[in-house]
Each structure stands twice: as structure tokens, then as C-alpha cells.
C-alpha positions as CSV (number, residue, x, y, z in Angstrom):
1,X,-18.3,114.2,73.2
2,X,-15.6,113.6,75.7
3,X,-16.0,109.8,75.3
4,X,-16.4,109.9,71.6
5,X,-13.0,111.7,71.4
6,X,-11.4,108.9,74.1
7,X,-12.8,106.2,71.8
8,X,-11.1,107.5,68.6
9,X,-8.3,108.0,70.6
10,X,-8.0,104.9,71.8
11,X,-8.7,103.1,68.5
12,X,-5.7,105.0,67.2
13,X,-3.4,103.5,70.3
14,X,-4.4,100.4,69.1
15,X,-3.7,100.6,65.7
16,X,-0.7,101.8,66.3
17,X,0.2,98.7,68.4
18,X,-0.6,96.8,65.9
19,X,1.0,98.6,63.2
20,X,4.8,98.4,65.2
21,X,3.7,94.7,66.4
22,X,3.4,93.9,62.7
23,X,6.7,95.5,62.0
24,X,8.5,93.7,64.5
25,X,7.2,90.8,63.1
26,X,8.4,91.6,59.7
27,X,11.7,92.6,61.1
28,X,12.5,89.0,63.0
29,X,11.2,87.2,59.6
30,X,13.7,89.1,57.4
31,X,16.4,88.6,60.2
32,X,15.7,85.0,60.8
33,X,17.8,82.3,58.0
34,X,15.4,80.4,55.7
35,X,15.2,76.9,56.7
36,X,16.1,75.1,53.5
37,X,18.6,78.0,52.0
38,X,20.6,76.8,55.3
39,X,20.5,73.7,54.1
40,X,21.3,74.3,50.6
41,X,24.5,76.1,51.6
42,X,25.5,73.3,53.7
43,X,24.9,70.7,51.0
44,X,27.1,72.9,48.5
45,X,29.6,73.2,50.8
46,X,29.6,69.4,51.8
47,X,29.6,68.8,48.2
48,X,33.2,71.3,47.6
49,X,34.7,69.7,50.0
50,X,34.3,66.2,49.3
51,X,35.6,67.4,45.8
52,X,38.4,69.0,46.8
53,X,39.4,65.7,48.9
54,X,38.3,63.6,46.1
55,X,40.5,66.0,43.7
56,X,43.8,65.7,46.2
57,X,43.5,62.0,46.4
58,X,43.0,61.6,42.5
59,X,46.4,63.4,42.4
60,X,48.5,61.7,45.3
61,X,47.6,58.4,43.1
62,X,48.8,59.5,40.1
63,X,51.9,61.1,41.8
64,X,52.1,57.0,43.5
65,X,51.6,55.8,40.0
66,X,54.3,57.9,38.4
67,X,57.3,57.3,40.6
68,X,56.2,53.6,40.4
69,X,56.4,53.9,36.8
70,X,60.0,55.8,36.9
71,X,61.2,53.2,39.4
72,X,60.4,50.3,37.3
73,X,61.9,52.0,34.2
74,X,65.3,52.7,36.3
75,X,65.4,49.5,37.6
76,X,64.8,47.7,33.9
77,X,67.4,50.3,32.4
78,X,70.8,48.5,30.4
79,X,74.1,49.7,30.6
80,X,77.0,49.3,28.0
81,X,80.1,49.6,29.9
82,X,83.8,49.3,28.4
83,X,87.5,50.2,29.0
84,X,89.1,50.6,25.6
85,X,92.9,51.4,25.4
86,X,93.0,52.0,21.4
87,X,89.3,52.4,20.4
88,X,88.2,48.7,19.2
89,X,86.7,48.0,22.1
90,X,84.8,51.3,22.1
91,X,83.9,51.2,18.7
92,X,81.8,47.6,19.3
93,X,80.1,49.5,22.5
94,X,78.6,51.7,20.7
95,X,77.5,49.6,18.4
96,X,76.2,47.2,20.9
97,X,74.2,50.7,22.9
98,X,72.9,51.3,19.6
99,X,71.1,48.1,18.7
100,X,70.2,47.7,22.6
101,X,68.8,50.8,23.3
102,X,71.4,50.8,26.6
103,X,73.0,53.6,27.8
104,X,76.9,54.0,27.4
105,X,79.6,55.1,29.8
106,X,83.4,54.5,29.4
107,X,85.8,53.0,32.1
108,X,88.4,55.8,31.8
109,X,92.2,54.9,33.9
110,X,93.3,57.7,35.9
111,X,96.5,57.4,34.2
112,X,96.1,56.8,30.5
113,X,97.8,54.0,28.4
114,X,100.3,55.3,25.5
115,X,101.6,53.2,22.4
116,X,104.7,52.3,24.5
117,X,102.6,50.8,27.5
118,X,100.9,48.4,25.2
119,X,103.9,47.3,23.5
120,X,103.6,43.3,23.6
121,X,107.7,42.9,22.4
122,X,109.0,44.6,25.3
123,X,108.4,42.6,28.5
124,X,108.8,46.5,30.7
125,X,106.3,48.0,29.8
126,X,103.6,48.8,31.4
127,X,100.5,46.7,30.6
128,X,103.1,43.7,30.8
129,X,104.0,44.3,34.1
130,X,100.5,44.8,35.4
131,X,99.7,41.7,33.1
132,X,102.2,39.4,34.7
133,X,100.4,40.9,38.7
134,X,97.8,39.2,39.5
135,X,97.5,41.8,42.6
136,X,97.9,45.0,40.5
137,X,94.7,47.1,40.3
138,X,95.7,50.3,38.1
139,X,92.9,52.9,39.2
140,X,90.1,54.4,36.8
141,X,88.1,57.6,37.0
142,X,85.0,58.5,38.9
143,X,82.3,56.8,37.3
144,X,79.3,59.4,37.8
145,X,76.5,56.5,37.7
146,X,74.7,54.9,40.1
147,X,75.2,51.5,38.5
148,X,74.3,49.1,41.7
149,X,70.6,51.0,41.6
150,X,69.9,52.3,38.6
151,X,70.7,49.0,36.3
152,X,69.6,45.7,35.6
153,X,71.6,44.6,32.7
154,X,75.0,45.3,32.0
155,X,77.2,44.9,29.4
156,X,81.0,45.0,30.5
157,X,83.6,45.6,27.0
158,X,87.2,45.0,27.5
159,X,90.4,44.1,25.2
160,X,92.0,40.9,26.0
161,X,95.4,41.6,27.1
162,X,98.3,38.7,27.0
163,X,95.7,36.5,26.9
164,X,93.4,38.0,29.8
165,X,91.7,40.8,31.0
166,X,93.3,44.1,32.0
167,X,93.8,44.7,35.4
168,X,91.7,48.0,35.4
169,X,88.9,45.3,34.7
170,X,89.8,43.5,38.2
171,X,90.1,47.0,39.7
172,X,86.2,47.7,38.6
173,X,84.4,44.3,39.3
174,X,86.1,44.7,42.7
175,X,84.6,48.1,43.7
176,X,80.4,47.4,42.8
177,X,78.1,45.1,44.3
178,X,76.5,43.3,41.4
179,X,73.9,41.7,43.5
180,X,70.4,41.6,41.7
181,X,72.5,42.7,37.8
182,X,72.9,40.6,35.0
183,X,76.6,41.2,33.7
184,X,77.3,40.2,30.2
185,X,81.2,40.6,29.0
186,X,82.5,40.7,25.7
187,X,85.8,41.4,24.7
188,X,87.6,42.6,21.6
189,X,91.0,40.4,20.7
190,X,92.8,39.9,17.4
191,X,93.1,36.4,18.0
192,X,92.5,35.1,21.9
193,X,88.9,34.0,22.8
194,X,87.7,35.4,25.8
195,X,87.8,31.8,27.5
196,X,91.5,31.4,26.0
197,X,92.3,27.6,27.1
198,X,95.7,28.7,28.2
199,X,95.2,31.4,30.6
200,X,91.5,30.7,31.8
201,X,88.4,32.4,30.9
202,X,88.5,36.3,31.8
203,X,84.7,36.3,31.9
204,X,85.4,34.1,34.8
205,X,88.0,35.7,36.1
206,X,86.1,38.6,36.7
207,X,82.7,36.8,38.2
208,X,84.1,35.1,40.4
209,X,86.5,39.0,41.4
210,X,82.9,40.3,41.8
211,X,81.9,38.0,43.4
212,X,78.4,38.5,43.3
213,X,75.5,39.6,40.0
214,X,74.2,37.4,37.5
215,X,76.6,36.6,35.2
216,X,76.1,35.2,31.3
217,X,78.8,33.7,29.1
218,X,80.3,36.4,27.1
219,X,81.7,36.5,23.4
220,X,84.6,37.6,21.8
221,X,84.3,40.2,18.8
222,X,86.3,41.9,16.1
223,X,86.3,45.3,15.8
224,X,84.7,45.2,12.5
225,X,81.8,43.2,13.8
226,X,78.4,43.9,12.5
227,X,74.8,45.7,14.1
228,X,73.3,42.3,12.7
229,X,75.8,39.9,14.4
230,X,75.4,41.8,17.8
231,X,71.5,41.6,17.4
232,X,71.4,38.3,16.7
233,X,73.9,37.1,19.9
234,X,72.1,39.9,22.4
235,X,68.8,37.6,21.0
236,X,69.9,34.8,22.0
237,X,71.4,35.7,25.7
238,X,68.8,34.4,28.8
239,X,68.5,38.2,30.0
């Protein structure tokens, strides 16, 4: 009997061993990663990253690509620049900004010119004297542009003045590097050219002031000039 009881017994110790060795065994499984959903998740993640580099390159190019595009567009850009003393002059800038597509900006003096300066019967005044001074440079305003960068046409407007151009004109070319721009003057007169044979040319004059840029023969217009006539010259120039 005794040994019958040990027997039972000890076929219950051992299927209890087995029982917890089973459960330990289940335990370690369900602890333990799976293999290939390790590898899954590296994949996944391999594959997010290399999207998110992919992504951040896509846009540093087509950040490149824009400012590329912006400088080519500012270095391409025309200006229309003029110093008008009694509007003619201003009134063919505009003209010439609209049929050019330019952008426009007036030379301004720091000490503006009245009736009396510009009177061509009295040999005192003002514009006369600075006319008959080669070495006068009456001062202009701030121009807020940033012409030497920004512009690779320009057109420079001016009245002819006792036969030349205003000093204010000398004042300017002197005070920008033209280097790289294409400068095309025009003047406004009621009757001198702006090559007048006596004086010499004031397109000229002013190139060889600057003494650097690309500059084009210029014309001579009357304030009453047409959009049509202006499109058909700015045609014509070797821009």
C-alpha cells in the first residue's frame, strides 16, 4: 500500500515538473521577439527614413531652383530712369516703362529747379551757370534701388539743356558702376538732337563720365511722342 501511495505520489511530482517546465516554456516564447516581425519593423523603419531624406532633398532642390529662378529674373529686370525738370521728360518715361514692361524711378535734385532757374534769357540763373561748369555736379536724392545688381537694362531720360545734358546727369553716371548694364539714353528737347553737332553728343558725354556699362546710341523725342514710335525704336535697339 505504502508503495502504491509513493508511486501516485511521485507521478504527481512529475507532472507537476512538467506542467511548470511547459509554462516556462511558454513564458520565454511569448517574451522572446518574432524573428521576421523584427525584421518587418526594421524594413518600415528603413523605408521612413529614406523618405523623409528623400522628401528634405526633394525640397532643398526646389528651394535651389527657386532662388535660381528669382536671380535670373533680377538680373534680366529693365529699369526706366529719368530726371525731368518740367515733366516732358517724365511723361515719355512712362510711356517708355509702359510699353517695356521696365520698372520706373525718378532722379529727383536735392534742391529742386523753379521757372526762374531754367530761364534760357538770363545768363544767372541757375541751370546756366551749372550749364556753362563743366565741373558742377548739383546733388540728387537717395535713389532706394539697387541698380548695379538688380538691372540689366537701363533706360537713362534727361532734357537737353543749352545744348547738353544737365549736370545732375554727370552727377549720377558718376556715382554707379555700370559694369555688366546696358544703358540706353534718350532725351527730350524742343529742337537739339541728343548728338547736337555743336556741343557734342550728351549720350557720349555721359559714357565716357561713367566710364564703364554697355552703352547704345540714344534718341531724341518730343514729348508728344507716341507708344508705337517707342515700340518700334526699343525693337530695333541690340539689347
Amino acid at each position: 500500500m505504502k508503495r502504491i501511495v509513493k508511486k501516485i505520489m511521485s507521478s504527481m511530482a512529475v507532472a507537476a515538473l512538467m506542467i511548470a517546465t511547459v509554462g516556462c516554456g511558454s513564458k520565454t516564447e511569448s517574451s522572446t521577439e518574432n524573428p521576421s516581425v523584427a525584421a518587418e519593423t526594421e524594413i518600415i523603419e528603413s523605408e521612413s527614413t529614406d523618405e523623409n531624406t528623400t522628401s528634405e532633398a526633394v525640397t532643398e532642390t526646389s528651394s535651389e531652383t527657386v532662388t535660381e529662378s528669382a536671380n535670373v529674373d533680377a538680373v534680366n529686370k529693365t529699369l526706366v530712369l529719368y530726371f525731368s525738370a518740367t515733366g516732358t521728360t517724365k511723361g515719355v518715361a512712362e510711356k517708355i516703362a509702359s510699353v517695356s514692361g521696365a520698372d520706373l524711378y525718378e532722379i529727383v535734385p536735392k534742391d529742386p529747379y523753379t521757372d526762374a532757374d531754367l530761364n534760357y534769357s538770363d545768363s544767372s540763373t541757375r541751370a546756366t551757370r551749372e550749364q556753362n561748369d563743366p565741373d558742377a555736379r548739383p546733388e540728387f536724392e537717395t535713389i532706394d534701388l539697387d541698380i548695379e545688381n538688380n538691372y540689366s537694362t537701363v533706360f537713362l531720360g534727361y532734357p537737353i539743356w543749352w545744348g547738353q545734358e544737365p549736370r545732375i546727369m554727370d552727377t549720377f553716371v558718376e556715382s554707379y558702376d555700370f559694369s555688366g548694364i546696358t544703358v540706353i539714353p534718350f532725351c527730350t528737347s524742343g529742337s537739339s538732337g541728343i548728338g547736337n553737332s555743336g556741343i557734342g553728343n550728351s549720350g557720349r558725354n555721359l559714357s565716357e563720365k561713367a566710364g564703364s556699362g554697355r552703352w547704345l546710341d540714344g534718341n531724341r523725342f518730343s514729348g508728344s511722342v507716341s507708344e508705337d514710335d517707342l515700340k518700334s525704336w526699343i525693337s530695333g535697339l541690340a539689347i
